[in-house]
C-alpha positions in Angstrom: 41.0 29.3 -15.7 37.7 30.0 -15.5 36.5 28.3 -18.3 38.4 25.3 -16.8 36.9 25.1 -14.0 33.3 25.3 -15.3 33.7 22.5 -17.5 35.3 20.4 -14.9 32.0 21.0 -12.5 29.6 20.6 -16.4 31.5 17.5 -16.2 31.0 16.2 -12.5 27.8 17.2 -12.5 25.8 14.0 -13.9 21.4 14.0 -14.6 19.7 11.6 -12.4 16.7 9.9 -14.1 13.5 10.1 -11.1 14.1 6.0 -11.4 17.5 6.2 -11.2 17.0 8.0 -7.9 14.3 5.9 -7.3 16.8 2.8 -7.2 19.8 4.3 -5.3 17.3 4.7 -2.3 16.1 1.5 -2.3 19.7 0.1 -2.5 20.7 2.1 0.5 17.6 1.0 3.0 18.5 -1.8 4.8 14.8 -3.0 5.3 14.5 -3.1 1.7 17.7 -5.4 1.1 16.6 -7.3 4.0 12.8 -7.4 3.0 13.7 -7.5 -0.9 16.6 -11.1 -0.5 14.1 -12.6 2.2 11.3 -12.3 -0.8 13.6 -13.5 -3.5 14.6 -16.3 -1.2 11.0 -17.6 -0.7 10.4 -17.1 -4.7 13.8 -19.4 -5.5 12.6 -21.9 -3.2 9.3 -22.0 -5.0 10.7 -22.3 -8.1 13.5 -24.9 -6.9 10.9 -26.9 -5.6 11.1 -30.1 -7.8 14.5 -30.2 -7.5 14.0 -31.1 -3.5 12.3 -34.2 -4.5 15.3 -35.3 -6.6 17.5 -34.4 -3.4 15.0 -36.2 -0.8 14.5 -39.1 -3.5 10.3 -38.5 -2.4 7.3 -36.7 -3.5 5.3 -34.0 -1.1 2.4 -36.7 -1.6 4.3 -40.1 -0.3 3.5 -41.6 3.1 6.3 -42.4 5.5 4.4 -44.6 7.8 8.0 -45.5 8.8 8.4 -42.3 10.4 5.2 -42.8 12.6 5.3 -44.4 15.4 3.6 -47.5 15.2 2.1 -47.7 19.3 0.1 -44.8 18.4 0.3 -44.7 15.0 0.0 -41.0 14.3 2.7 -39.3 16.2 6.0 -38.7 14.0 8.8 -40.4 15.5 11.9 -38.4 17.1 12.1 -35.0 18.4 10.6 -32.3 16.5 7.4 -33.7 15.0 10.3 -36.3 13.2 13.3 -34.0 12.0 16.1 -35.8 10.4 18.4 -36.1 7.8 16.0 -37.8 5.5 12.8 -35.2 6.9 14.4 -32.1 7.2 10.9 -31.0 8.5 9.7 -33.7 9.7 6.9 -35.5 8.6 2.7 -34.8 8.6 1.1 -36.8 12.0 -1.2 -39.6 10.8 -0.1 -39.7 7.3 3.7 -39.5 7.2 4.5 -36.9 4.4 6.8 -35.2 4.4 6.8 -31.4 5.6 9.2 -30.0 4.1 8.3 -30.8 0.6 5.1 -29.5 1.0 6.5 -26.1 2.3 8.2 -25.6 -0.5 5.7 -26.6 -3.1 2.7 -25.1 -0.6 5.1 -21.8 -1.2 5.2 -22.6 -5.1 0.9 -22.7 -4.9 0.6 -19.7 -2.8 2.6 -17.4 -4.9 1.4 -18.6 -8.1 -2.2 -17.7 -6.3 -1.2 -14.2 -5.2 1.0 -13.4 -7.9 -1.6 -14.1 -10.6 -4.7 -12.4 -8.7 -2.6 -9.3 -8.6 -1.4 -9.7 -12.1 -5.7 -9.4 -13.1 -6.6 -7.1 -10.7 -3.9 -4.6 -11.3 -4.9 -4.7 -15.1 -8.3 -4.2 -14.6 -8.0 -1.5 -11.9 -5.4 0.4 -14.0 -7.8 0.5 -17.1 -10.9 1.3 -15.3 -8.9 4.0 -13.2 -7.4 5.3 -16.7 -11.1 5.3 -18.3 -12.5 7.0 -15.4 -10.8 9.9 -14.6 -9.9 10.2 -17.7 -13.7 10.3 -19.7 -15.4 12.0 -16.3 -19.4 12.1 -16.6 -21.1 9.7 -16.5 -18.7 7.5 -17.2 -16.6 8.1 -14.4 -19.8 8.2 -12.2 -21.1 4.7 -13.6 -17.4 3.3 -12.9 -16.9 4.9 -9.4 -19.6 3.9 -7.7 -19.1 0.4 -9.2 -16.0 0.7 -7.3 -17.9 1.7 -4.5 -20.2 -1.0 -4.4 -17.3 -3.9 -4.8 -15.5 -2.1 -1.8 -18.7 -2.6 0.3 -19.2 -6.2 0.1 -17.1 -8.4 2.8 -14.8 -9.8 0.6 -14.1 -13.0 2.3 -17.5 -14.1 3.3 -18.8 -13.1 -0.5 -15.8 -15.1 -1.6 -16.7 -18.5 0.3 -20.8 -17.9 -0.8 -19.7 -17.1 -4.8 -16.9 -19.9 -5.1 -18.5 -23.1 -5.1 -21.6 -21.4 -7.4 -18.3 -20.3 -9.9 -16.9 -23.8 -9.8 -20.1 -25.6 -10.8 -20.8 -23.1 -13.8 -16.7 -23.8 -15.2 -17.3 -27.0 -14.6 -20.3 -27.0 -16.3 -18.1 -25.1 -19.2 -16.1 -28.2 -19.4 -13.4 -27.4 -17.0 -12.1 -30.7 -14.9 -13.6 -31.0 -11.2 -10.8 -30.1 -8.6 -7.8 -28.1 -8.1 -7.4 -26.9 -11.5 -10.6 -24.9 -11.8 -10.6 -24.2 -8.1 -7.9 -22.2 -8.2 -8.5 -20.4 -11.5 -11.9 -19.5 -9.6 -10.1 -18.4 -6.8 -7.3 -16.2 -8.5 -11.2 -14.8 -10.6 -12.5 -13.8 -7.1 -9.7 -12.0 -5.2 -8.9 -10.0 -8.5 -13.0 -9.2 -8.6 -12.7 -8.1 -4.8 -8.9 -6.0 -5.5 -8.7 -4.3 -8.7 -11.2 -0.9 -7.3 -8.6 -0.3 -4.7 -5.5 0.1 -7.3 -8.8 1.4 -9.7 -9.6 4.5 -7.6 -6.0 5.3 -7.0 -5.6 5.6 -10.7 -8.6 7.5 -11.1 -7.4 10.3 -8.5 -4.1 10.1 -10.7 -5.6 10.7 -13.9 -7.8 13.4 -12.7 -4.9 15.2 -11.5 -2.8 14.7 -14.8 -5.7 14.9 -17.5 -6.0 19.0 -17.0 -1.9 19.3 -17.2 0.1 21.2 -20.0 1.4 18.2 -21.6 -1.8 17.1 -22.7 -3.3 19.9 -23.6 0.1 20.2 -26.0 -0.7 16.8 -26.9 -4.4 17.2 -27.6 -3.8 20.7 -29.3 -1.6 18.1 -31.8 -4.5 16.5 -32.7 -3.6 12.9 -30.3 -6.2 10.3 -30.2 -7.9 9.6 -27.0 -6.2 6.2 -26.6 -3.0 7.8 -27.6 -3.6 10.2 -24.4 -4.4 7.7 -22.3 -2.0 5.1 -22.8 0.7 7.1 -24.2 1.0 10.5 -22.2 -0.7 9.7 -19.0 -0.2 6.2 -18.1 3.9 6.4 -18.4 3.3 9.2 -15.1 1.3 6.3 -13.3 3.8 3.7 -13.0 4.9 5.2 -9.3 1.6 4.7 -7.4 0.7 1.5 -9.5 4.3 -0.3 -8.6 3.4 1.0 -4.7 0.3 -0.5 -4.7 1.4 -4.1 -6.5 3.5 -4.5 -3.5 1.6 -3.8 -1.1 -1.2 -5.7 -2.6 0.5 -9.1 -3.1 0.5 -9.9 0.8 -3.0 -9.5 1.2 -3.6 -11.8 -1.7 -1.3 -14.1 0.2 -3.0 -14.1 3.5 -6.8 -14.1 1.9 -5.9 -17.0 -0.2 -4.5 -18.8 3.1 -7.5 -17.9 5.1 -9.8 -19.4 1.8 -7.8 -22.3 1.9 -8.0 -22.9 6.0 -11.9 -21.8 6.1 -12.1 -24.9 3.7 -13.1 -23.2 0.0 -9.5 -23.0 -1.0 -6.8 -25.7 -2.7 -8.1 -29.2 -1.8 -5.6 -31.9 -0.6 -3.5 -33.7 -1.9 -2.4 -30.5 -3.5 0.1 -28.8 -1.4 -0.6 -25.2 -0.2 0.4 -23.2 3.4 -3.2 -22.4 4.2 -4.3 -26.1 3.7 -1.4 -27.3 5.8 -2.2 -25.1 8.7 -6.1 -26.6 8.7 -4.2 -29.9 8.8 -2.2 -29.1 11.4 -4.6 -27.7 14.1 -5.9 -31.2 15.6 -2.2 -31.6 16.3 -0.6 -28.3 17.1 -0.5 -29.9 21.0 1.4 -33.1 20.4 3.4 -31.4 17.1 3.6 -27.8 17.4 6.2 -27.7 14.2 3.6 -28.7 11.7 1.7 -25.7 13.0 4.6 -23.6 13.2 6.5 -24.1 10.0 3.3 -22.6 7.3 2.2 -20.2 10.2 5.8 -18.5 10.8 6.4 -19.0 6.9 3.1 -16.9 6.1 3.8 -14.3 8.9 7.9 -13.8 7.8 6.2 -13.2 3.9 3.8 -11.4 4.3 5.9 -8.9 6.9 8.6 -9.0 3.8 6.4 -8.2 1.2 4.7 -5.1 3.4 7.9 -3.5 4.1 9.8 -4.1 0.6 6.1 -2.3 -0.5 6.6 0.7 2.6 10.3 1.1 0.8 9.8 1.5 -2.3 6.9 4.3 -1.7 10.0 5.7 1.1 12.3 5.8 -2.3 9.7 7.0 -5.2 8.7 9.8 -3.0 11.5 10.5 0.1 8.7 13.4 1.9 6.6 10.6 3.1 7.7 8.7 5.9 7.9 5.1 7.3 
């Protein structure tokens, strides 16, 4: 009876994988399901985005100067900065385009921005950190205060000196004048201005694991340093880096908004949140939607992405708190 019993209970009892944990928290906090399918949506509507124009039978870069009211001859016509079932947002003041279509390919521009710059400074940061703590020396005193000295410049000042002195040496590399090698230069500068906060996280990770018994088991085994590195202490980092990726991408979203509106970001006619909001301000009195629409669509993001990021740190390690 005994015997029974135990193997009923070996047979309940099931091993949880740390992930696996990981993911049954997150599926159980409402702010991340909330946060999480409000982030998904905006990243679907990006994607989606030429599929509008098919639906709307117009491009984000069309006038409508059949919405405008011709007396004045910048004021959208109707309530609403010109809502309707052909402008779902209305249309732009003075030039007639739509609004909608350029939210949803200004969201498309935005995340490709903030996606990508995280994408190159997470790299970077993770294989300084790794080289940093793990080497110590003068290595890791070279690399540190490197770190150091990035973190002391004001990153968005720096950013609107270095990128029209960046643009003019691509172009002169044979890169096409306008959007294409402005925004490659702007992805270049908020990765160069991000990747020492993720770099000295790593660091104080690898400091922390480089001493433990697994790799001294693995070194006594005669492991290469690279094989340390990469294959015994960068598997035990991937808690703080995911952390860090999330909460990262919203301040790539907002700094590549505030490039964009302090006028060293994506250049019109190209469609992009931060450029519509410096569009908007001359009329945010006679057409507050134009204004409101990229400004509440920023703020809703950027919120989502922060608390998705606060979640997932909640559910990879459940002693912190919100």
């Amino acid at each position: 009876m005994m015997n029974q019993l135990t193997s009923v209970v070996a047979e309940r009892v099931v091993g949880r994988s740390p992930t696996r944990m990981a993911w049954e928290r997150i599926k159980k906090d409402r702010t991340a399901k909330v946060s999480g399918g409000i982030i998904l949506f905006f990243i679907l509507l990006a994607i989606l985005a030429p599929i509008f124009t098919w639906l709307t039978h117009t491009t984000p870069d069309a006038f409508h100067t059949d919405a405008l009211n011709q007396e004045f001859g910048t004021q959208p016509l109707g309530r609403l900065g010109g809502v309707s079932g052909t402008h779902w947002f209305g249309v732009e003041p003075r030039t007639g385009r739509d609004i909608f279509l350029r939210f949803v390919f200004g969201a498309r521009t935005s995340l490709i921005i903030a996606l990508s710059s995280t994408a190159l400074a997470t790299i970077l940061g993770v294989v300084i950190g790794l080289v940093s703590g793990f080497f110590g020396g003068k290595t890791d005193l070279v690399l540190s205060r490197t770190m150091e000295i990035v973190l002391s410049f004001p990153s968005i000042l720096f950013a609107l000196a270095v990128m029209p002195v960046l643009e003019s040496v691509f172009q002169g590399w044979g890169l096409p004048q306008g959007n294409g090698t402005r925004i490659t230069v702007m992805i270049i500068i908020l990765a160069m201005f991000g990747w020492p906060y993720i770099g000295r996280i790593v660091r104080g990770q690898v400091i922390s694991l480089r001493e433990r018994e697994f790799i001294e088991a693995a070194r006594a085994l005669g492991a290469s340093r690279m094989h340390l590195i990469f294959r015994e202490i960068l598997p035990n980092l991937w808690a703080p880096i995911l952390v860090t990726v999330a909460l990262n991408i919203p301040t790539y979203i907002t700094a590549e908004a505030a490039l964009t509106f302090l006028g060293a970001g994506v250049i019109d006619p190209t469609s992009d949140w931060g450029a519509m909001l410096l569009a908007s301000v001359p009329f945010y009195s006679v057409d507050p939607m134009f204004t409101f629409i990229p400004g509440f669509a920023l703020f809703v993001l950027v919120l989502s992405f922060s608390l998705f990021g606060d979640s997932i740190r909640d559910a990879l390690d459940p002693r912190s708190s919100r």
